[in-house]
N, C-alpha and C positions, 0 to 999 in steps of 0.2 A: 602845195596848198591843198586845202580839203577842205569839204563842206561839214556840214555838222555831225553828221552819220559817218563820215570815217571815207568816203570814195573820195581815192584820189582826183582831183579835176585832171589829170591826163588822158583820163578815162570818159571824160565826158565832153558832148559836144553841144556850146554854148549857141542858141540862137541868136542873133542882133533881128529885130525889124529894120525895116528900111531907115524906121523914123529914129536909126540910133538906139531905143529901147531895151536892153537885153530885158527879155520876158520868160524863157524858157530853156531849158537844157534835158537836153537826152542822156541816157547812161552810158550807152555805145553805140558813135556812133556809125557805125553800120544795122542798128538794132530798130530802128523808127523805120516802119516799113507801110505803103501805101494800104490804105481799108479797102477790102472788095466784098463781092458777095462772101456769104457764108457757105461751106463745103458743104454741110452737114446741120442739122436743128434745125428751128423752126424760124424761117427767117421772117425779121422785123419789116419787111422790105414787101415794095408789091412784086419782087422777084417771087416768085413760087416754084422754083426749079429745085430746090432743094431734095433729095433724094429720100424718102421716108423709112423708117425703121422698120426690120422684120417683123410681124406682127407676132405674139402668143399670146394664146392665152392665160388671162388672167388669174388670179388667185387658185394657183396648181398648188405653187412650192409655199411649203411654211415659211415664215421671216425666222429668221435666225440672231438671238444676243451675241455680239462680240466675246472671241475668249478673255479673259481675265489676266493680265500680263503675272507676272512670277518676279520675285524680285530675285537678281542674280549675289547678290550681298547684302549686309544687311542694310536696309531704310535704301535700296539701289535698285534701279532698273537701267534696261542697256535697250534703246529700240533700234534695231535695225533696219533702216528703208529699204528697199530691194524691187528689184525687178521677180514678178510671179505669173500667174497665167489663175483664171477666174472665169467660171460659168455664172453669168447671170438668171440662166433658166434652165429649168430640164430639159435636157432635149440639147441646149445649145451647148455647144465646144466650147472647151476652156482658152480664153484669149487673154493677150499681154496688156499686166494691172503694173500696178504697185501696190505694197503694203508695208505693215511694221508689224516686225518679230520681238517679242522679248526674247531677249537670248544673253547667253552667256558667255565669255570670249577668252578661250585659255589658249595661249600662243599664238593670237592670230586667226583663231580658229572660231567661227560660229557653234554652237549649240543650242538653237531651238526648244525655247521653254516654254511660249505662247506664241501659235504659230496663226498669220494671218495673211491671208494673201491678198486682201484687198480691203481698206480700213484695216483699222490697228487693235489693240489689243485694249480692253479697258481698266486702267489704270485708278481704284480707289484711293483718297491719300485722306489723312485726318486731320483735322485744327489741331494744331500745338504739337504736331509730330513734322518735322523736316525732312524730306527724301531729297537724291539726285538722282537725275535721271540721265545718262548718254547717249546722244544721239550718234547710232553710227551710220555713213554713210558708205552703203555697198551699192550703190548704182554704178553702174561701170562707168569710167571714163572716156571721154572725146568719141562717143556714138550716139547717133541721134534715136532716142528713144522709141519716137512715135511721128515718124517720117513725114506723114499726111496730115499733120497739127500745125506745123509751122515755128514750134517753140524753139528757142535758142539751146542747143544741146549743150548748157555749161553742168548741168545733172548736180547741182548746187543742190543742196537742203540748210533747212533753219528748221525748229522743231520752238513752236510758238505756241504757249499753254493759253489760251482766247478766255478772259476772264480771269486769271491770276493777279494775286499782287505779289510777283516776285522781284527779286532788285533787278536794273534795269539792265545788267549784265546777263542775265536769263533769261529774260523776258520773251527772246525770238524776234528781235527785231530783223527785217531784210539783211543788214551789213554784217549777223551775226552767221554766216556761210558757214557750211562742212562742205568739202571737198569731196570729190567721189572716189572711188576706190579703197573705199575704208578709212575715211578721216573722220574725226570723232570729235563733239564737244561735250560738256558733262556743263548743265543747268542744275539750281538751286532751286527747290522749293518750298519755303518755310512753311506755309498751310496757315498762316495767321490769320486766318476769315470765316466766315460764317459758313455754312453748309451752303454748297450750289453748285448748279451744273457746269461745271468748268469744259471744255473740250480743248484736243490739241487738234493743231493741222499744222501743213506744211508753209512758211511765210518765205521761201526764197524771193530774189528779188529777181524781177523779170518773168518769173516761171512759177511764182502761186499757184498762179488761176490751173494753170496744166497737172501742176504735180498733186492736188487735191482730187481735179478731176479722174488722176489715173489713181488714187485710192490714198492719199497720205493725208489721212484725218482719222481720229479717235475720241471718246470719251473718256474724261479725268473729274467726276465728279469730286465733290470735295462733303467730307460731314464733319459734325460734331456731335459733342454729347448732349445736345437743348435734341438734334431730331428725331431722336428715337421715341422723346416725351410729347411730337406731335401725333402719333397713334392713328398716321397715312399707311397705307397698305407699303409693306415691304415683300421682299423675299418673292417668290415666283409670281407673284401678285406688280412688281415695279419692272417696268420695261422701259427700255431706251430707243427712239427710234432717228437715223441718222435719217432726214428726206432731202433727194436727188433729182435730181432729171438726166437722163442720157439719152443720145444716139447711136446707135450702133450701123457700121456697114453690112452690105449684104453676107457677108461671111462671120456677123455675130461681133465683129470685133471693136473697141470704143474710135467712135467717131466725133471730132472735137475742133471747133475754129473759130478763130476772134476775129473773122470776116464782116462782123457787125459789132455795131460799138456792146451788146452783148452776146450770153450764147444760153439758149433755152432749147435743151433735149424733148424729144416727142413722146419718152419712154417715161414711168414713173418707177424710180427701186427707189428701196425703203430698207437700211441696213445689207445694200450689195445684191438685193432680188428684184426680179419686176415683178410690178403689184401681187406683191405676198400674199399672206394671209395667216391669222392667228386666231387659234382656238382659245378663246377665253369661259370664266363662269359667269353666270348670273348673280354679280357683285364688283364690290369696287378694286378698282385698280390706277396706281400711277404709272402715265406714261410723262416720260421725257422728251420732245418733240425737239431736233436738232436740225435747223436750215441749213444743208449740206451746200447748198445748189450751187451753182455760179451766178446765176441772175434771178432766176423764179423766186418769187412770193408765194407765198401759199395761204390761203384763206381755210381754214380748217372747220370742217363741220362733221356728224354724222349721218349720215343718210340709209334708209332700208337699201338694202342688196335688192334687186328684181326678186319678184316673187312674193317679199317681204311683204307681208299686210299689216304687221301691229303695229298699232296705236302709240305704245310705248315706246319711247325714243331712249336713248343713253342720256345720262345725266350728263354736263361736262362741267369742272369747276376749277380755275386757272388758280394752281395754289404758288409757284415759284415766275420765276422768270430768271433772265441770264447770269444773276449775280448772288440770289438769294429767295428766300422767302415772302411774301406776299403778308404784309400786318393783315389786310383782309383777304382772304379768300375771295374768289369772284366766279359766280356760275356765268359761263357764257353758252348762248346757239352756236357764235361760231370767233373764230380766233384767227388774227393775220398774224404771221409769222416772215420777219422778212432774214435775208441774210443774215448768217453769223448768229440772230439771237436763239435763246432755246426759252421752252418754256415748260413746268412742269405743271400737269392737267392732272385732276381726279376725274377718272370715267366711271359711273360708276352704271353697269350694266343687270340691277335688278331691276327685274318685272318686265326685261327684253325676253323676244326670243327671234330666235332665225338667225339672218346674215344681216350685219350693219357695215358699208364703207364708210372709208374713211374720204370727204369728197372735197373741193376743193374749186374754188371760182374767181379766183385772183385775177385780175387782168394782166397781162405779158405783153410789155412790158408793163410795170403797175405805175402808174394807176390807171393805163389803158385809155386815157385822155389824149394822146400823141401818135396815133395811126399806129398800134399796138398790133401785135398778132391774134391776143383775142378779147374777144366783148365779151358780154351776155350772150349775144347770138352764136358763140363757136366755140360751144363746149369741146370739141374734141382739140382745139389749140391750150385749151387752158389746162390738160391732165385734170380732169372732173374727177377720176378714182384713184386713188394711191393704193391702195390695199383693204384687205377686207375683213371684220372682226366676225368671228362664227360661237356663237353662243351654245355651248351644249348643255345637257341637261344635267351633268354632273356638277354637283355643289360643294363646297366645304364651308365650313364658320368663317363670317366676316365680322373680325371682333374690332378692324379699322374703321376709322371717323374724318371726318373732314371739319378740323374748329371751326367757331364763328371768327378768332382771330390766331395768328400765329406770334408770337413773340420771339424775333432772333436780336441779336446784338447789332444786326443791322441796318435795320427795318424798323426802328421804335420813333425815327426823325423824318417829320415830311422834309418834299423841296420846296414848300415856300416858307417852311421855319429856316432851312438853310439859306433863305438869303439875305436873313439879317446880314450877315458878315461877307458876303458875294460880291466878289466885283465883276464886271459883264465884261466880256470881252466876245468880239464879233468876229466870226467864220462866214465861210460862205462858198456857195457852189454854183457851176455855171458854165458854163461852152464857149471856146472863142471859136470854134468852127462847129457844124452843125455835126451832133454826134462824138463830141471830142473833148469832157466833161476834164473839169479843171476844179481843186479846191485853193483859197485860200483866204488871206484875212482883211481885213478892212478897207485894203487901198488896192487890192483886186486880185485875182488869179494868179497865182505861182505852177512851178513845177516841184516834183518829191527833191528830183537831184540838184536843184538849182545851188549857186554856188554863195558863200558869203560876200557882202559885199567888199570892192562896190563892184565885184562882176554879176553880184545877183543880190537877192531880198534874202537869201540863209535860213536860217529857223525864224519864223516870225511868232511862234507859240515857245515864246519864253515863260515857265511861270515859279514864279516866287515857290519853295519849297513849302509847306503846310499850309498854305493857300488853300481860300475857298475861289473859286470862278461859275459863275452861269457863261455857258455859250451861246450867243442866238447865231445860230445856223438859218445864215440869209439864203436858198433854195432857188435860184430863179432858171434854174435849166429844166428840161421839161418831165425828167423820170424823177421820180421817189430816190431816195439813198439812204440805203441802211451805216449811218457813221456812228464807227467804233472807234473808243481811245481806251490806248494800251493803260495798262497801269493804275486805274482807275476806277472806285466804284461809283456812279452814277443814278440820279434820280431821276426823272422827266417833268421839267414844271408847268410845261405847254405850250400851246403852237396861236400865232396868231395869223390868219391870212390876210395876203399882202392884196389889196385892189386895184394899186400904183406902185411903178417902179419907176424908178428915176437913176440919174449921175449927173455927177458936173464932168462936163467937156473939158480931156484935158490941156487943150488947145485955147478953148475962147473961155473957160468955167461959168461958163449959163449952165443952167437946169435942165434937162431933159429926160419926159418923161412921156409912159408907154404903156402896155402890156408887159406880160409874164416873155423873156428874152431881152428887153431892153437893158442895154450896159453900155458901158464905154467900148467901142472897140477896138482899142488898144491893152488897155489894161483889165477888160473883162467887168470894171467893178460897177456893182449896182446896189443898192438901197431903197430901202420901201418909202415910199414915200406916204403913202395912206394904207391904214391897217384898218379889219374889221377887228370882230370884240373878241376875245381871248379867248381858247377852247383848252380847258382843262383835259389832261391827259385822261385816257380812258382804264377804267379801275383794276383792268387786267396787265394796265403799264405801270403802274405806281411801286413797284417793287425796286429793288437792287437791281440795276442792270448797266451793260457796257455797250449796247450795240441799241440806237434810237431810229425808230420811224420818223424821215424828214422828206416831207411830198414839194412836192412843186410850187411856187406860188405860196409860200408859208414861212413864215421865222420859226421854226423849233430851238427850244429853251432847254436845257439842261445844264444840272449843278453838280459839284462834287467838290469835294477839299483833296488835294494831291499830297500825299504822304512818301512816294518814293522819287528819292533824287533818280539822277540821269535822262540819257538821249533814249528817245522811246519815238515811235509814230503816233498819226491821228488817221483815217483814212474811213473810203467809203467801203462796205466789205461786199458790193459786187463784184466781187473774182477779177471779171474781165476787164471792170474800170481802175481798181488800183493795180494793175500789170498792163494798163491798155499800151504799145508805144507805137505809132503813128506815124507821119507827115501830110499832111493836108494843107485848106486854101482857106483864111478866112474867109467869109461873106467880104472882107472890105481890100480882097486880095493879098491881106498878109500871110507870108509863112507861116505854119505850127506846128509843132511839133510837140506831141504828148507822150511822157512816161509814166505816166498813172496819175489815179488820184489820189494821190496818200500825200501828206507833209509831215516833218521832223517836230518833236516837240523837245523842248531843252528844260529840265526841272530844277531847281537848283536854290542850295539858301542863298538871301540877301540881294534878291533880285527885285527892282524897284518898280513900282505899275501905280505910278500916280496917274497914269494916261486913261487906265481902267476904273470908270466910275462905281462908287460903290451901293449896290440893288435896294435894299435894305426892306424892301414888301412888294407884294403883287403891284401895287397902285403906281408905286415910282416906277417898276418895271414895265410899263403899260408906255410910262415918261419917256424913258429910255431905248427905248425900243423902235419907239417913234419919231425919234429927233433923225428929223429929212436928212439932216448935214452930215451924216457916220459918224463913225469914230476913228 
């Protein structure tokens, strides 16, 4: 027997509560291993033993664009993962990464055609042109990588295009493994969408958060023929920038642990350097801003370098985000950027002069309301400077423009025109033990690997194939989560905050109600009971996008119509929480065991959801949203 993702249940170790309940299952188990302090980062924790990074100085080494991958035949690329070695800084020794090579494979044999040792190679693909790309996997087998991490040395890869609509056979879901020692899968990608920042990264399962961290993630943006006619700065003028946080040991080398429910480096690199730095003109330019990190947020702003006196700041104007284009343009001061999502920005740097960073004041964890590592007061936990823009006095003609509006085939339908035809269907996030975040749907917290029933709740995100659904993402655990769902383009229709939380006891079903953490303690599940007034998404979110800001204490609302059948994920894309695996104590002394926060999603025609009411405008969704009783 199997769960909906393909793992055999021999492989997995089902939890019972005391009270009978099965609620949970691990992937292996010998794989749930007990949370302790962190080895390494910036701990969450009033531990402060944590060992700090070498220090360098900052903005020595220029930032560097990824090479350009080569196609080994024609409309074909071959990436190959591999064990490399990578200097982060001048000065320091080259230490063991991972990366992705295009390369070419005649007998067996690698040939290096875009060679990267850490991050991968970036891969342009175009609307209405189909490529394959193959993933091969040369990580060696049955050796433990990165000794002092903790990870499970199965050296598994999945090659997962993060924004894609490709069929669900490519997509990179966890169950879709390469083997190490040169086992190879070959993904489809038809390119049927709109021009946008696509990225690939590594989706193994168990081992994400690690194999990103040791360098398996690149840029795949996607175009068309409408973006050439929006007349945005191209060509030396557009830059890509991957942002990170690391730790390094005393001997330079990556330092990495999910000794806390996350993991925030002290370092800040920005495309594989620490706080770079890039010579720009006095004029505009697009940058591509890609959340690399495992857990850090990043709040993005400009700020004068020391020294800097002028008056004149850089312009900043949010013209993309993770899926597409932007109908409005939006000039912003400053910009949150959380996991997963990308966002494309016009800066436009006339009537600057000097040095401008790039700064940064996000609370870690965000939103820094849960005894965080940093406030307002502790800049130097929050990475205040990522790198730094050097304005010279050399010019050339700026014949680019930033529209008053962009028109993509995208981008032309709000989400509250989409919810005439939406029917709501309720998600939600939450902790059965303190630090030990769980997603699931209406009738409470699941695990990814949990089994069909009746040994488990199985895929509970069944949906009808060319369905429209709004999700309200019920949040009542106490960090923000950046959730992404595969396969899908997405709008943001907004957030309401929750003032009361409530459940019915599954025991006696009275109402019981509380604070932000109040839930059932068995099944996790909680519902708002009293909402304030509704907060429209903010105008630099209104774009195409796959990966949604959902804070603590809020319902977040997003819509989209599902157009590709099959088994895909849904999940939260802080690194360390959909790979977290565990064993802990409830608060009410139950067992738990967590294998991430991710859940299976099953797509499929003829699939019946009379149980999912249907939205139909803001006003009823205000109705809905609201009814005490769930769904």
């Amino acid at each position: 027997m199997k769960n909906k993702l393909g793992w055999p249940l021999a492989t997995l170790a089902i939890l019972i509560f005391a009270a009978g309940q099965a609620v949970a299952a691990a992937p292996i188990a010998n794989a749930a291993m007990p949370m302790g302090p962190p080895t390494c980062g910036q701990s969450p924790t009033e531990l402060r033993s944590v060992v700090p990074s070498p220090v360098t100085t900052p903005f020595v080494d220029n930032v560097g664009q990824p090479a350009v991958a080569v196609t080994d035949s024609a409309n074909h690329y071959t990436l190959s993962a591999h064990m490399d070695t990578h200097s982060f800084a001048t000065g320091w020794r080259a230490v063991p990464t991972m990366g992705y090579d295009a390369v070419k494979v005649t007998g067996g044999v690698n040939t290096v055609l875009s060679h990267m040792a850490y991050l991968g190679p970036t891969i342009v693909t175009k609307k209405g042109k189909p490529i394959q790309v193959t993933i091969k996997n040369d990580l060696p087998a049955g050796v433990d990588l990165f000794p002092q991490w903790g990870m499970i040395p199965q050296n598994t890869t999945v090659l997962h295009r993060h924004g894609g609509l490709q069929p669900a056979l490519s997509d990179g879901t966890p169950d879709q493994m390469v083997a190490p020692g040169g086992g190879t899968r070959t993904n489809y990608y038809p390119n049927n969408q709109a021009a946008a920042p696509i990225w690939y990264h590594d989706h193994a399962d168990m081992t994400t958060s690690y194999n990103v961290y040791a360098g398996l993630a690149g840029y795949m943006p996607n175009t068309d023929t409408l973006e050439p006619g929006f007349n945005l700065p191209t060509g030396a003028f557009s830059k890509a920038y991957v942002l990170q946080d690391k730790s390094f040991n005393p001997d330079k080398s990556l330092c990495y642990s999910h000794g806390s429910p996350e993991f925030f480096g002290d370092t800040p690199v920005v495309n594989g350097t620490i706080s770079p730095k890039q010579e720009v003109e006095a004029r505009k330019y697009m940058f591509t801003f890609i959340n690399g990190s495992d857990s850090r947020f990043y709040n993005l702003s400009m700020k004068p370098a020391e020294g800097n006196l002028s008056t004149i700041a850089p312009k900043m104007t949010v013209v993309g985000s993770d899926d597409g284009y932007l109908f409005n343009p939006t000039p912003v001061t400053s910009l949150l950027i959380a996991n997963g999502e990308r966002y494309t920005v016009v800066v436009n740097f006339k009537g600057t002069t000097g040095n401008w960073v790039l700064s940064n004041d996000a609370a870690t964890p965000y939103p820094g309301d849960n005894n965080g590592i940093a406030s307002s007061g502790d800049a130097g936990a929050q990475l205040p400077s990522l790198m730094r823009f050097d304005v010279s006095k050399r010019t050339s003609p700026d014949t680019s423009d930033i529209p008053g509006r962009i028109l993509e085939t995208n981008n032309q339908v709000t989400a509250r025109e989409t919810l005439a035809t939406a029917q709501l269907r309720t998600v939600q996030a939450g902790e059965l033990a303190p630090g030990v975040p769980f997603l699931g749907d209406a009738k409470g917290l699941h695990m990814f690997h949990e089994a069909d029933p009746p040994d488990g709740v199985g895929t509970t995100e069944n949906i009808n194939l060319g369905s429209t659904e709004a999700w309200e993402m019920r949040n009542h655990s106490p960090d923000t989560h950046p959730m992404h769902t595969h396969l899908a383009e997405q709008l943001l229709v907004g957030r309401y905050p929750v003032t009361l939380w409530g459940y019915k006891d599954s025991k006696t079903g009275t109402l019981v109600t509380g604070p932000l953490g109040t839930q059932d303690p068995v099944t996790g599940n909680a519902y708002p009971v009293t909402l304030g007034a509704f907060q429209a998404p903010g105008a630099w979110e209104k774009g195409p996008k796959d990966t949604f800001v959902a804070p603590p204490n809020m319902v977040t609302v997003y819509v989209a119509t599902f157009t590709i059948p099959g088994d895909s994920v849904w999940h939260c894309h802080i690194l360390s929480h959909e790979d977290m695996m565990m064993t802990t104590t409830s608060p009410t002394g139950l067992p738990v065991i967590s294998d991430g926060m991710m859940r299976p999603t099953h797509i499929a025609a003829g699939i019946p959801q009379n149980q999912l009411p249907v939205v139909r405008n803001l006003n009823n969704l205000d109705k809905l949203v609201a009814v005490t009783a769930g769904f």
